[in-house]
NUDREN-47163 format. One line per 8 residues: number of its first residue (from 1); their letters; for each residue x, y negated, z of N, C-alpha, C. Coordinates in steps of 0.1 Angstrom, whole numbers. Each point is the difference from the previous one (the first is absolute). Example, Ala and Ser with C-alpha at 12.3 -4.5 7.8 and 13.67 -1.06 7.14 Angstrom:
% NUDREN-47163
1> AS> 132/57/78/-9/-12/0/9/-12/0; -4/-11/-7/9/-11/0/-8/-11/8
END
This chain:
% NUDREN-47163
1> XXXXXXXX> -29/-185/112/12/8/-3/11/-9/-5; 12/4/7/12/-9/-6/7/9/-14; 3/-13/-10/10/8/-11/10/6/7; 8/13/-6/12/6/1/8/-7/-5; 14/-2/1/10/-4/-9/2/11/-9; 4/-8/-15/0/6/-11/12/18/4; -5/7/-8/11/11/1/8/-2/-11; 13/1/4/13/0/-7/0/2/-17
9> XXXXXXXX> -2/-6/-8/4/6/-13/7/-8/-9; 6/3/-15/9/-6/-4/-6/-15/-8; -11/-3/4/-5/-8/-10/4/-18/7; -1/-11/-3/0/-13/0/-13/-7/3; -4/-1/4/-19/-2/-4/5/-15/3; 5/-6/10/2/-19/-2/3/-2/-16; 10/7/-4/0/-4/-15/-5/1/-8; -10/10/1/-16/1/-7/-7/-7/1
17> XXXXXXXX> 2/-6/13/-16/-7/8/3/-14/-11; 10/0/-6/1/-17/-8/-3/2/-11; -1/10/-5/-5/6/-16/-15/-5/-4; -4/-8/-7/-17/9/-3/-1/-1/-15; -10/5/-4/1/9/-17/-14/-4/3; -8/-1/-14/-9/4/2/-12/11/-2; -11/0/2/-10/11/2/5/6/-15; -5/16/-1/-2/6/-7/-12/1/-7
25> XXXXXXXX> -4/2/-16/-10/1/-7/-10/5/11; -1/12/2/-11/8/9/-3/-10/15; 7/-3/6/5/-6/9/-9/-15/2; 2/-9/-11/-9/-13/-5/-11/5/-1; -4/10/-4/-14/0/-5/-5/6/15; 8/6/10/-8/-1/8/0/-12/12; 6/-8/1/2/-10/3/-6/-11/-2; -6/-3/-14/-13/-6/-3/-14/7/5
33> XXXXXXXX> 0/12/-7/-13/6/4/0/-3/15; 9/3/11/-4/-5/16/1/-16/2; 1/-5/-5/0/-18/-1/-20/-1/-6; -4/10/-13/-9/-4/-1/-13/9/14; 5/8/-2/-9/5/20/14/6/9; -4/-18/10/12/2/11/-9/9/13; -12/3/-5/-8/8/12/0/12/-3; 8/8/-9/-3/11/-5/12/10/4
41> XXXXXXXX> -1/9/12/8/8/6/3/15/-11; -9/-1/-11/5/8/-9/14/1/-8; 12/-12/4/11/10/-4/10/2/10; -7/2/11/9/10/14/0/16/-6; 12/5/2/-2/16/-1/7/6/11; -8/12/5/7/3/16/-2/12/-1; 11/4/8/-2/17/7/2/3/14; -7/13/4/3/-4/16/2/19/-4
49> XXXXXXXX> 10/4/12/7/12/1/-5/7/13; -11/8/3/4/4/15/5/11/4; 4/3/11/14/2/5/-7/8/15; -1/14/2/-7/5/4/12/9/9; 6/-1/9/13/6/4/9/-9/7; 14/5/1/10/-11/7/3/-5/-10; 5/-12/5/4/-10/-9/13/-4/5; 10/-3/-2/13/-10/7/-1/-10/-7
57> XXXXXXXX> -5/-10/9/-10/-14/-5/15/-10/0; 12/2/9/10/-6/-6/6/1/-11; -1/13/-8/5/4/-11/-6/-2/-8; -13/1/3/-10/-9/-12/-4/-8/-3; 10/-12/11/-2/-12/4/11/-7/-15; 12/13/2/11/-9/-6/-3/8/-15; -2/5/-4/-5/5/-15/-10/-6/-5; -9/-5/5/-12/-7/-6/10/-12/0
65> XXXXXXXX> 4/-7/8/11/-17/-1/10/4/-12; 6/9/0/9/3/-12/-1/0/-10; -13/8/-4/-6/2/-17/-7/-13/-4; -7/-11/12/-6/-13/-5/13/-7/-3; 8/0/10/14/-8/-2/7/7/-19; -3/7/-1/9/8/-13/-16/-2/-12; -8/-7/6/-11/0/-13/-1/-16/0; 5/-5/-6/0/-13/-2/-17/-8/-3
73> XXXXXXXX> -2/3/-11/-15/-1/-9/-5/-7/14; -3/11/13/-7/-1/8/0/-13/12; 14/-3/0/3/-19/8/2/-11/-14; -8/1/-12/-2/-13/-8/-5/-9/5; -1/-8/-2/-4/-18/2/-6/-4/-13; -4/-6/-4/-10/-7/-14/-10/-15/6; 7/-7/-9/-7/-16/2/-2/1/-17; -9/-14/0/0/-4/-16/3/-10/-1
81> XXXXXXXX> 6/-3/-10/15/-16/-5/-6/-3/-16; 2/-12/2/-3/-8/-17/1/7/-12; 12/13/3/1/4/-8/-7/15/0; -8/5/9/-7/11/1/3/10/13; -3/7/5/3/9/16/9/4/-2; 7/1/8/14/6/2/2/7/12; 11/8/3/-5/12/8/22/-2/9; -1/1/8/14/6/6/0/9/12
89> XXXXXXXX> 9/4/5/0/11/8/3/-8/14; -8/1/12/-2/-9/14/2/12/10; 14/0/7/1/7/10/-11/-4/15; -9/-8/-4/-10/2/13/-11/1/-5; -4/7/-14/-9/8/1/1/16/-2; 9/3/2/7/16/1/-11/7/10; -10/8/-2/-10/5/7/4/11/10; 8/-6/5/6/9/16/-13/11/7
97> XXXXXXXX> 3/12/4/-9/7/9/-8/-6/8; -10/0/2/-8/-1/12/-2/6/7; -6/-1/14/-5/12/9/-12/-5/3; -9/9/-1/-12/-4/6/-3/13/15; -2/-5/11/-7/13/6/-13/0/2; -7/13/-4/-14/-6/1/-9/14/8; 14/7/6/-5/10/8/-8/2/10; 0/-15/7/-11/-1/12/-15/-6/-3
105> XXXXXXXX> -6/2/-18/-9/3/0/-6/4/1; -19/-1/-4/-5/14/5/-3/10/-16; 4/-6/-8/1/5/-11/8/-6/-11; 16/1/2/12/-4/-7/1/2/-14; -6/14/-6/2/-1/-10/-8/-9/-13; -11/-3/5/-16/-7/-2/9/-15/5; 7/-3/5/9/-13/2/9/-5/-7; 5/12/-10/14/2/-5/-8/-5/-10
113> XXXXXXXX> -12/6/-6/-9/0/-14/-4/-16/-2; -8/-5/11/-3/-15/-2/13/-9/0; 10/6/8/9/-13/-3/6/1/-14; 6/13/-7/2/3/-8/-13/-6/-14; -8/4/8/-13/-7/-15/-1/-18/1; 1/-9/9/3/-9/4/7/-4/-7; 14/1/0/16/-2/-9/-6/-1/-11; 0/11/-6/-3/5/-15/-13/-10/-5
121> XXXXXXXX> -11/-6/5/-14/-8/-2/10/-16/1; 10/1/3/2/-13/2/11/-8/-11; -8/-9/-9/13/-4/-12/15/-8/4; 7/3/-7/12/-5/1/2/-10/-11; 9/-13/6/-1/-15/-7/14/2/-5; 4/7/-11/16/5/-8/8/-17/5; -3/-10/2/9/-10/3/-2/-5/12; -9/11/12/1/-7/11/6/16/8
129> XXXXXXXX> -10/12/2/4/12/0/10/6/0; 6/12/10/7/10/1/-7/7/-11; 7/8/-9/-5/10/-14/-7/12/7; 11/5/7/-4/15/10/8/-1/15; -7/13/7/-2/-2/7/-2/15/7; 6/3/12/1/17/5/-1/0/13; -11/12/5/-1/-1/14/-1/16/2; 5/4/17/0/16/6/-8/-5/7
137> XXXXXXXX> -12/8/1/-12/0/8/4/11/9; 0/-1/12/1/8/13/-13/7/-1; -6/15/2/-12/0/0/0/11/16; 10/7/2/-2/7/10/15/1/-3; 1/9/17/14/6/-2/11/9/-10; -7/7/-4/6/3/-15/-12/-4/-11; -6/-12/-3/-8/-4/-8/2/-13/-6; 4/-1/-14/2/-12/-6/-5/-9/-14
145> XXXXXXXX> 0/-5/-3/-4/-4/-17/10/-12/-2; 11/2/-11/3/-7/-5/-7/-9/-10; 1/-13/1/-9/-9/-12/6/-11/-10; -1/4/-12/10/-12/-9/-10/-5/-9; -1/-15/-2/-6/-7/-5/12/-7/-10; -9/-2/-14/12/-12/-8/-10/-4/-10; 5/-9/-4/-10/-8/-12/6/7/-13; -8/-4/-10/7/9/-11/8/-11/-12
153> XXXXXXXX> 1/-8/6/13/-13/-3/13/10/2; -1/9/11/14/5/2/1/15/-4; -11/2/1/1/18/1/-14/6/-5; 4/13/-11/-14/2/3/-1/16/8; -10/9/-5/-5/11/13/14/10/-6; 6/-1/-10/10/10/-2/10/-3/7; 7/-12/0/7/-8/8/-5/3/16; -7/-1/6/-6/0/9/8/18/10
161> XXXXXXXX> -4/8/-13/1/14/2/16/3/5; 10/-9/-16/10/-7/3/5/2/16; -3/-10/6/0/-7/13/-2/10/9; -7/10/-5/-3/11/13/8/11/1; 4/1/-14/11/9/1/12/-3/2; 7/-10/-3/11/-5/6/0/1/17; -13/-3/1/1/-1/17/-1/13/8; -9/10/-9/5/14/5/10/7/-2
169> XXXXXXXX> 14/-3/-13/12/4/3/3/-7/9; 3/-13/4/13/-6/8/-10/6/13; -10/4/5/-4/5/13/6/12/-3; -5/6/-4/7/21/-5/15/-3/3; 7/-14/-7/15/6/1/6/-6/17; -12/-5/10/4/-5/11/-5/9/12; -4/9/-4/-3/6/12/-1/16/-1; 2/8/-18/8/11/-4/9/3/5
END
């Protein structure tokens, strides 16, 4: 899948992208704890949404890119420096939509589940790693599952919820 270009908003992100601050109290502590188990996919948190009906997968295309583009948390970057991790905001890890189609299975939704459990089993290296990460699983013709994955460096499951709702206003206000 290719990235979208960003959707229009008022923000500067190059002039962010030169900022870095660093980690937050909560933030360090998990940052070590995944330094001490880099094998440990326990601090991914994900939700997957299915979608049982029509969908206008372009409209859903551009509201899921919008609310990640308007949630920053979710394209951080984090290295560690002499002076301890530091964190800035990286326009190419902005977790753009994906498309998966996986309708010409013989059982897509049981496809959607492993890939989906796959993601989530698999740890993320906060200084090598995309944080999060979103995919529309095709499952039939009006059949779908949205899937959002993020470390909890960036977000946690309330935040997450966050993210879903934003994404179901700007869909509600694009096709209302």
């Amino acid at each position: 899948p290719t990235a979208p270009t960003a959707p229009t908003t008022p923000t500067a992100p190059s002039a962010r992208s030169a900022s870095r601050w660093p980690l937050t109290e909560a933030q360090a502590g998990l940052w070590y704890a995944q330094q001490l188990a880099p094998d440990n996919p326990g601090f991914n948190t994900a939700h997957a949404l299915w979608i049982d009906g029509p969908l206008d997968v372009t409209a859903f295309t551009r509201a899921a890119d919008q609310a990640v583009h308007e949630s920053q948390s979710l394209w951080l970057a984090m290295r560690d420096t002499d002076r301890g991790p530091e964190q800035w905001l990286a326009e190419d890890r902005i977790p753009w939509l994906q498309s998966v189609d996986l309708s010409g299975h013989d059982d897509p939704r049981a496809a959607a589940r492993a890939d989906m459990q796959r993601d989530l089993d698999t740890p993320i290296a906060p200084a090598r790693d995309r944080f999060a990460l979103q995919r529309l699983y095709r499952l039939g013709p009006q059949a779908f599952v949205w899937y959002q994955r993020a470390h909890h460096l960036t977000t946690d499951g309330y935040g997450m919820a966050l993210w879903t709702t934003r994404v179901g206003e700007l869909y509600a206000a694009a096709v209302l």
